[in-house]
N, C-alpha and C positions, 0 to 999 in steps of 0.2 A: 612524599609528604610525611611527616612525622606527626607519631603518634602521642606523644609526650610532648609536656611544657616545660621550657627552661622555670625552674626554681620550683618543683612539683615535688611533694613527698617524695622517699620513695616507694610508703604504700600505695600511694595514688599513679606510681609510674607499673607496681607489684600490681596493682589490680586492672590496670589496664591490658597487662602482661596475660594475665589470666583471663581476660575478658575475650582479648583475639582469638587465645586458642582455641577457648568454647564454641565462638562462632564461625572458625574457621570451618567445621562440620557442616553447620548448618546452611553458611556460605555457599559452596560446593554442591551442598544436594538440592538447592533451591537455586542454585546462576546466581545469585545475586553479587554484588561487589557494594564497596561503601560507596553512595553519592556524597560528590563535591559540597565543602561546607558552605553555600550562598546561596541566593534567591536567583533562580534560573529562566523568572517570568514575569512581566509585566502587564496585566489584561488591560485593552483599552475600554472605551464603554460598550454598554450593555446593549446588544442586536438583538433581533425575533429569531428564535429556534425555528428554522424551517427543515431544517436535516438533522433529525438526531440522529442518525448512524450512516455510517459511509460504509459504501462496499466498492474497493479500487482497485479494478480490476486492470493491472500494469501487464500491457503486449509488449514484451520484451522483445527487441528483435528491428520494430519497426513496419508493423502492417504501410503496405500502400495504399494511401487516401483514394488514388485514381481507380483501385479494385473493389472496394469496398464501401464506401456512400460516399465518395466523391464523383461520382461516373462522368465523363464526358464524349456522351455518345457522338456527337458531331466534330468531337475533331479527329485529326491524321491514324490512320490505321495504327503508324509507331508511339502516337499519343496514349488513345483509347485503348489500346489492347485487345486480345483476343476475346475478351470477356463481354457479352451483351450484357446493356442495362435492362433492368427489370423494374418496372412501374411499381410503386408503393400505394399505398393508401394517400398517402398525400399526394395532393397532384403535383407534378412538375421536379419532385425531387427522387427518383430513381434511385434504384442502389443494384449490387452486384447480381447475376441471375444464379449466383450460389446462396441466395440469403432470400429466400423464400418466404420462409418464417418471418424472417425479422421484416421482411416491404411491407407484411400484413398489421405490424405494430409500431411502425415508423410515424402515427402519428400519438405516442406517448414520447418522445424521445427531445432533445434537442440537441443539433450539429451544430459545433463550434468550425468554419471549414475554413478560418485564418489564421489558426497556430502557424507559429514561423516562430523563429530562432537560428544560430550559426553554426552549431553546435555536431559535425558531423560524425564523430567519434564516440562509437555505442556508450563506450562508461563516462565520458563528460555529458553528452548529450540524457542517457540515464538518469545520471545523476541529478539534470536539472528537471527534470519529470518528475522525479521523484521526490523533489522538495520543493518548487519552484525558485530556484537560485541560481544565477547562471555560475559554472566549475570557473576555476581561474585560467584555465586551457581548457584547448579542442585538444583532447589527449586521450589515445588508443587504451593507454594504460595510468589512468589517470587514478591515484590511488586513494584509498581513504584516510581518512585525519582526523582530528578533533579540531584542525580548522575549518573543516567544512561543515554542511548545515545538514542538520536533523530532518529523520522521514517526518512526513506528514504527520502521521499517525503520534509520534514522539511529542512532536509542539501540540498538538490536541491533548496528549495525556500532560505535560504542562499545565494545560490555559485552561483546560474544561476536563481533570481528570474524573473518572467516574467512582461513583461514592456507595454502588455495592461490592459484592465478592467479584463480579467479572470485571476481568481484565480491559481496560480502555481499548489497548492495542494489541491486535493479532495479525503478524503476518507468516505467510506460509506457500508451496510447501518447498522454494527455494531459496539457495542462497545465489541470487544471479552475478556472473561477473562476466567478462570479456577479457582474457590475461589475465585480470587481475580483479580483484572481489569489485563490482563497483561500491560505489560510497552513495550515502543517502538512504541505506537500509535499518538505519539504525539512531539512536537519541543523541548520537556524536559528542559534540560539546554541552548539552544540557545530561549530560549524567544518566549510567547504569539505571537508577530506579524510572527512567521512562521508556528503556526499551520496548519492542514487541515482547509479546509474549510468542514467539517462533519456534516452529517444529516444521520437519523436513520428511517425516511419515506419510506416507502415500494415501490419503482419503479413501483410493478406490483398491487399495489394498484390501483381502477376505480378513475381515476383524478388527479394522484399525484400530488401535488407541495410542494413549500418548502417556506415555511412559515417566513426561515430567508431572503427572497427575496421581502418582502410587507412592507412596512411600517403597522402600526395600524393604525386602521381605524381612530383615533382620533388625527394623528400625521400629519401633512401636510410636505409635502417637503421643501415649500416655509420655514415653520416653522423652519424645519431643518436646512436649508442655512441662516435663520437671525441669528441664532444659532450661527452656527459659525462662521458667522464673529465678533459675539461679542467675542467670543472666544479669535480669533485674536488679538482682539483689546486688549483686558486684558492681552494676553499675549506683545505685543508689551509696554506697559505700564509698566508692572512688568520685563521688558529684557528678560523675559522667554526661547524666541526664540535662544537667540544666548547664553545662559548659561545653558541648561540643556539639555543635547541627549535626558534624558526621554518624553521631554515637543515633541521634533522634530522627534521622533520615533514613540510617537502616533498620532501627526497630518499624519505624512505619512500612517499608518494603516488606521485611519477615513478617511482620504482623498480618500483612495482604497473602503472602505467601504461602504461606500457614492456611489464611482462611482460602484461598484457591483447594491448598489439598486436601481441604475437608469438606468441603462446599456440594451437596447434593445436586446443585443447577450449576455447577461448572461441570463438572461431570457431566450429568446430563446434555450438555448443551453440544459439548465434543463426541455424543454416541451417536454414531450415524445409523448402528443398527438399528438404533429407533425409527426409525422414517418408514413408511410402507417400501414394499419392495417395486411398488409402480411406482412410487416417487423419484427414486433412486433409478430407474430407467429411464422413466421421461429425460434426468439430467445424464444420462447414458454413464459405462461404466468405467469411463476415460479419468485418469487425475484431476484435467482442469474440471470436468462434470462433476466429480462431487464435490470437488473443492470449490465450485460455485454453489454447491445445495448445502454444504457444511456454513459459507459464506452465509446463507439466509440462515440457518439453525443458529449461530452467532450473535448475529443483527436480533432475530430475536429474544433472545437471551438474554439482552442489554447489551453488549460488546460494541463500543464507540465506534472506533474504525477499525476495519478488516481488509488487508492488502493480498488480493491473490495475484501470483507470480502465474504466467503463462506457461513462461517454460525455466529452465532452469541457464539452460544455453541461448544464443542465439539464432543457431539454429543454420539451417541451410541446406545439411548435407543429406537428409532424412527424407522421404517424404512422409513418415507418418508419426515425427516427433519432433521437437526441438521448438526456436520461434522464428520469428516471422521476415528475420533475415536471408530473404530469397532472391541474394546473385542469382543463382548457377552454378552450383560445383559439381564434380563427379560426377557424370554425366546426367547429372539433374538438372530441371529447368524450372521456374519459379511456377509456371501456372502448371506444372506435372503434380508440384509441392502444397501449394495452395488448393486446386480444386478436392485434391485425396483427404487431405488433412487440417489445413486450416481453417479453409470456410466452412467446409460443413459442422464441424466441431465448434465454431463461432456462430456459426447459426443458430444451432441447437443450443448450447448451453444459454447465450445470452437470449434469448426470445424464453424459455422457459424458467429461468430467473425473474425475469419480468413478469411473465405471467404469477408466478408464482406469489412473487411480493404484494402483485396486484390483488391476488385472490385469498389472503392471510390476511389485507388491510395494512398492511407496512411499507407501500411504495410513497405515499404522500409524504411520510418525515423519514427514508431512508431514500440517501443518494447514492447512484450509483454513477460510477463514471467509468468511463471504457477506452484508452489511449494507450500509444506506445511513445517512445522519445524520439522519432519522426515519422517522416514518410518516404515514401521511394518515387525517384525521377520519374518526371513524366517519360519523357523518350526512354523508350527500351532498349537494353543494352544487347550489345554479341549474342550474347547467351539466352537470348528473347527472356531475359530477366529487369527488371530493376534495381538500381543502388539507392543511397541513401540520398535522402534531400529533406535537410531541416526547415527548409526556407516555405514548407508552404505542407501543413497536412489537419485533418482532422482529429478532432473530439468529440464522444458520444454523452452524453448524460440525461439520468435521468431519475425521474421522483423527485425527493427530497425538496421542493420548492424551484422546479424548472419549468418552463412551461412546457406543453407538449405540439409537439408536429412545428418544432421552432427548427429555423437557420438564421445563427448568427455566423454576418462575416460572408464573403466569399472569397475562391480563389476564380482566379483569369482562365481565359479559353483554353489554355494547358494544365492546369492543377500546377502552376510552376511557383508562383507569387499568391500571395494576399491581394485580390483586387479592390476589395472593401474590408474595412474594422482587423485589423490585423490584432490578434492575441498572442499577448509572449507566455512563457510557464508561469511566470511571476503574477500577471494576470489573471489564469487560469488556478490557480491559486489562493490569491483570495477571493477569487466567485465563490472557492469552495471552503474557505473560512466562512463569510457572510452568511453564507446559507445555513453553517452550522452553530450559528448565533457569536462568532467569535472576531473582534474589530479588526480588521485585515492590519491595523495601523499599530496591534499590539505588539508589542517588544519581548522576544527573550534576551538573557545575556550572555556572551561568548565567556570562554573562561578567563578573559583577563576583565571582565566585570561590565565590558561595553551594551548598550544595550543596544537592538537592531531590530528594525522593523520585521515583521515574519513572513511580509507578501506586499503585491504590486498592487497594478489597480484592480478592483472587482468586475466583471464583464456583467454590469447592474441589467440590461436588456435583457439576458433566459433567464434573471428573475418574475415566476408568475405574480 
């Protein structure tokens, strides 16, 4: 794209000249790139705020519905698995007897248990979890584009971005792919200035910080603020300001920018050492654990939506890492993988999240959702493992305006099908638009100007 206009001075093409290279510094030490010069977003009308903050928390990998609160204790040994159902608080709905914890809070929660979709290839299937948009293939290595569609959290900073120093959007502390990056982690086609604000530093790292929050040591502040008012000034000289969106789209990013790295409650909000040192054990000393108690520091901070990554890979070959893609490899077996590592670590974190939220006053307008981009076969395979199967798995949610000890939707005497209310991602989707006051029917625009609906139908029944 060019940066000059046919028939432009050429102090006006000289001062533009000058303008790039000023900001090209500041560019680079802040991530930022120029956004695309057009309107990115369309709001439909005006909903009730029942979720002001989301915390989405994406199992990479593929948890099995049948292991974990889909239980079906009366069918075939190769159905049910090796795993006993364990009674909940709620009567009649059961969950895994590695989830202890969580049967005793099963009834704040509500299970979506008709997600289905076709989708069986991690990074298409991903990708549609991740935005609720079905990929254009079932592809292993289905790669990213700007034709494809923006994370959640990106149409959010869009339609409803937020109007202090915190950043709308945070995701962390992976970048997930399968072969290949998948797609859907990022503002795609709505433009650089709504990405996450992303970092890949280890929560339960001794010291953590983030390093996009310091200026260099050799970069003064003072420095920076003469900066830009030269900036300013070049641009008021050159008309800049009142003839180019792109010039007024990144002074608003730098302007955000800026106030992030000087911001006393961004900072604070990213210091974990703040937390008592029993807080930070309850969520145990694991990645995903603090990166779920960093999740609540966030949320209450202001920070709109907050995406934590489970694992970075998919996982499989580990028993005490990765995610929740449990073939069978290397002489591993899924419930070897699962009871060491998964469940227990899913027990723990999410039940004392919840707790948490609960006891701070922030679970009633903070949602939390808890999915992977499917589920695994009923029948157990060779490897007394399970594969993938999109056609039929769970979702957990909860706060933010859900009701609680709710099941929407079932699946069949196998966990194989949707028997009742079938939910697709696109669905699942805008339940969680609706909730967060934003018209599931509203429009962003692609970049050849098209405008497109951002979500399906809303799953209005776990609305309380």
């Amino acid at each position: 794209m060019s940066h000059t206009h046919r028939g432009c001075s050429s102090f006006h093409q000289a001062a533009f000249g000058r303008r790039s290279l000023l900001t090209a510094g500041a560019a680079g030490l802040l991530g930022l790139q120029l956004p695309a010069a057009r309107a990115v977003a369309s709001a439909g009308v005006d909903l009730p705020v029942r979720a002001k903050r989301v915390i989405f928390l994406f199992q990479w990998g593929g948890p099995s519905h049948l292991d974990t609160f889909d239980l079906k204790p009366n069918a075939p040994a190769e159905i049910r698995g090796p795993l006993a159902a364990m009674p909940s608080v709620v009567p009649g709905l059961p969950v895994s007897e590695h989830f202890p914890e969580m049967a005793k809070r099963m009834d704040r929660v509500t299970l979506i248990h008709s997600m289905t979709h076709t989708m069986k290839n991690h990074n298409s299937a991903g990708y549609y979890a991740l935005t609720g948009h079905a990929p254009p293939s079932d592809d292993q290595r289905l790669r990213d584009s700007l034709d494809l569609w923006p994370a959640y959290g990106s149409v959010v900073d869009a339609l409803r971005p937020s109007r202090g120093e915190m950043p709308t959007f945070v995701s962390y502390p992976h970048t997930i792919s399968d072969g290949s990056v998948t797609p859907g982690q990022h503002a795609s086609f709505l433009g650089k200035r709504h990405d996450p604000f992303f970092f890949s530093e280890d929560p339960a790292e001794k010291g953590f910080q983030l390093p996009q929050l310091a200026l260099p040591a050799d970069l003064e502040l003072s420095r920076m603020q003469r900066r830009r008012e030269l900036l300013r000034m070049v641009d008021r000289q050159a008309g800049l300001l009142e003839r180019s969106a792109e010039v007024g789209g990144f002074d608003t990013a730098y302007d955000k920018a800026i106030g992030m790295l000087t911001s006393p409650a961004v900072k604070s909000a990213f210091d974990l050492e703040a937390e008592p040192q029993e807080v930070r054990d309850r969520y145990g000393p694991t990645s995903y654990g603090q990166s779920c108690l960093l999740a609540r520091r966030l949320v209450e901070a202001g920070v709109t939506f907050t995406t934590v990554y489970f694992a970075q890979s998919i996982g499989g070959r580990r028993v005490d890492s990765g995610g929740w893609d449990t073939h069978g490899f290397d002489n591993t077996r899924m419930y070897e993988i699962v009871d060491k590592y998964h469940h227990p670590l899913t027990d723990q974190t999410l039940s004392v999240l919840l707790d948490d939220l609960e006891e701070r006053g922030l679970i009633d307008d903070t949602l939390v959702v808890w999915v992977g981009e499917f589920g695994r076969t009923p029948k157990i395979n060779d490897n007394a493992s399970r594969d993938h199967w999109p056609q039929c798995y769970t979702a957990l949610l909860a706060g933010g305006g859900v009701k609680r000890g709710y099941v929407h939707g079932a699946s069949d005497a196998q966990g194989m099908f949707p028997a009742k209310h079938p939910v697709r991602p696109e669905d699942l989707a805008a339940t969680l638009y609706m909730l967060m006051g934003i018209d599931p029917a509203s429009e962003v625009h692609d970049l050849g100007g098209r405008p497109l609906a951002i979500a399906g139908k809303p799953v209005t029944e776990v609305i309380a």
